[in-house]
N, C-alpha and C positions, 0 to 999 in steps of 0.2 A: 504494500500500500504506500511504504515511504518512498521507496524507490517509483513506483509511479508519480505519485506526486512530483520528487524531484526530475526525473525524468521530461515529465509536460513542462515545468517550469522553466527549465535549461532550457529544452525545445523555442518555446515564447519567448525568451530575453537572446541567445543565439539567432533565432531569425529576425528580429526586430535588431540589432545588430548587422546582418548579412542585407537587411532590405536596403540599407545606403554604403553596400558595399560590392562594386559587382564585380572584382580582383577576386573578390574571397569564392563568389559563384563560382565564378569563370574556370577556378581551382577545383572547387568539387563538382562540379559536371560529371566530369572523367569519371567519378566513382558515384553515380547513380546506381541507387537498389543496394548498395555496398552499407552495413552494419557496422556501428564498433559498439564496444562496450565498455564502459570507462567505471573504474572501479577506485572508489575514493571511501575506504571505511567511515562510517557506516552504510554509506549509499553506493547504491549501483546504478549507475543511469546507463537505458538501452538505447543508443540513437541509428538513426539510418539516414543515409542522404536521397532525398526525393527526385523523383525528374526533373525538377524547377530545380536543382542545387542548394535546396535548404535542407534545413534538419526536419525528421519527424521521426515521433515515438513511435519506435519497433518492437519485435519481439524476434528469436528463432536466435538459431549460429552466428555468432557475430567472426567479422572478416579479422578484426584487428579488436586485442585489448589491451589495456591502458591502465596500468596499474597506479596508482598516485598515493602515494603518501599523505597519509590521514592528516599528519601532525600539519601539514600544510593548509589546510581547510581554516582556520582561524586567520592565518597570514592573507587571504586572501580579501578582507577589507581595506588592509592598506598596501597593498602590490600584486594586483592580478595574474602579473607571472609567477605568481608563487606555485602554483598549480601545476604551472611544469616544469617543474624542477622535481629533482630524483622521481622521475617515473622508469613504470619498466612496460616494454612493448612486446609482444608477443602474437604473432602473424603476418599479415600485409604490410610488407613495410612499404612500398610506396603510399596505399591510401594513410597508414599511420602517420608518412613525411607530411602529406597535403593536408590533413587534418591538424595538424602539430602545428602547422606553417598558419591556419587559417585560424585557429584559436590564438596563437600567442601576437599572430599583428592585427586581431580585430579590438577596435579600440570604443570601449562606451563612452559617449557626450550627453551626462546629463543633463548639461548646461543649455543644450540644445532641446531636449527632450520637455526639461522643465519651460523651457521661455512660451512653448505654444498655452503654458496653463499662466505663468506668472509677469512675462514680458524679459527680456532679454538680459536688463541690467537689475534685475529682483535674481533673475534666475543666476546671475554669476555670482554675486553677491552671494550669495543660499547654498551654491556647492561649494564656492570656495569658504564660507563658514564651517560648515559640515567637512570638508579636508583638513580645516586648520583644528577644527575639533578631535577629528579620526585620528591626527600625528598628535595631537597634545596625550591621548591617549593612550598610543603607543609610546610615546616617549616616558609616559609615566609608568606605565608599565615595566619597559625597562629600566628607571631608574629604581621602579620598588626591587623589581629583579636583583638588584646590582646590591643595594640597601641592605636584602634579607641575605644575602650570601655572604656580604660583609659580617654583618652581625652574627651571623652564624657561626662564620672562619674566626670572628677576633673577639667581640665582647663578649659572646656566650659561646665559646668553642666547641660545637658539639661539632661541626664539621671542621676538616682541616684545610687549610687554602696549600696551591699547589706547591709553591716552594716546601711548606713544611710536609705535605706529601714524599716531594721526592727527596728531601733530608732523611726522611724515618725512613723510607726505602733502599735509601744508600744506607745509614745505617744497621739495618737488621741484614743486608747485602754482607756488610763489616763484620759483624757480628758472628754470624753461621760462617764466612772464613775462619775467624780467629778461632769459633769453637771445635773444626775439623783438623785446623792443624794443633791444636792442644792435646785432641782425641786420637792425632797420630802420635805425637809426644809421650803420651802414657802408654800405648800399644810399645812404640820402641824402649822404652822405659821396664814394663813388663817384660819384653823378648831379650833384653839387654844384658 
């Protein structure tokens, strides 16, 4: 059911995308009636490219699948390439290239999308809020990020930061040397 849903939805926002783009058609033509399957834990979406060279929600053997890294699925409010990055492909690699090719340079213009409801300069104004919100966001996030690992590594040490990592590594590295050759010391010591 989720996967449907997502499926139709990708479908909708990907052709509404492709509608002012006829590079990206022109690309999947060639691969009409051709399936992939794009596999993004927890979601599955089934897509197929139409006779018109858009997308529509499929079912059956998919031509090419598309494995994507889950952990990317959050990255993808503030950088859309996130999405392809570490995937794994598995079948037609040319429809896999053309589809690869047609998602990572199709580009959304909200600003455009928005201006037919709010007017041109409401509507720049309104996403680029909304970006400077989405990065204040993200940058807070990573600076909590940085914050709790700090505190973790140094005022409340339950975790160790990496220099002291690899000290106590070389260390106990020291250590089981000097305790082998001790333990050949008392073996010749004994045989002696």
């Amino acid at each position: 059911m989720l996967d449907q849903f997502a499926s139709q939805a990708t479908v909708a926002l990907l052709n509404h995308l492709l509608a002012r783009e006829t590079w990206a058609r022109e690309k999947l033509a060639p691969f009409a009636g051709r399936r992939a399957r794009i596999e993004a834990f927890p979601i599955v979406l089934l897509l197929g490219v139409a006779k018109d060279a858009t997308f529509e929600v499929t079912s059956g053997e998919p031509h090419v699948t598309i494995a994507v890294d889950g952990a990317q699925l959050p990255a993808l409010l503030f950088d859309p390439q996130a999405l392809l990055r570490n995937v794994r492909l598995s079948g037609d690699a040319e429809f896999a290239q053309a589809l690869s090719d047609v998602l990572r340079n199709l580009r959304p213009e909200p600003e455009e999308d928005l201006a037919r409801f709010v007017g041109d300069a409401a509507a720049v104004r309104i996403v680029g809020f909304l970006r400077a919100v989405a990065e204040q966001l993200r940058e807070g996030g990573a600076r909590l990020t940085a914050t709790t690992a700090d505190y973790f590594a140094a005022e409340n040490p339950l975790l160790a930061g990496r220099d002291e990592a690899a000290k106590f590594s070389a260390d106990v590295a020291a250590l089981r040397d000097a305790v082998e050759r001790f333990a050949k010391r008392v073996e010749r010591l004994e045989n002696g």
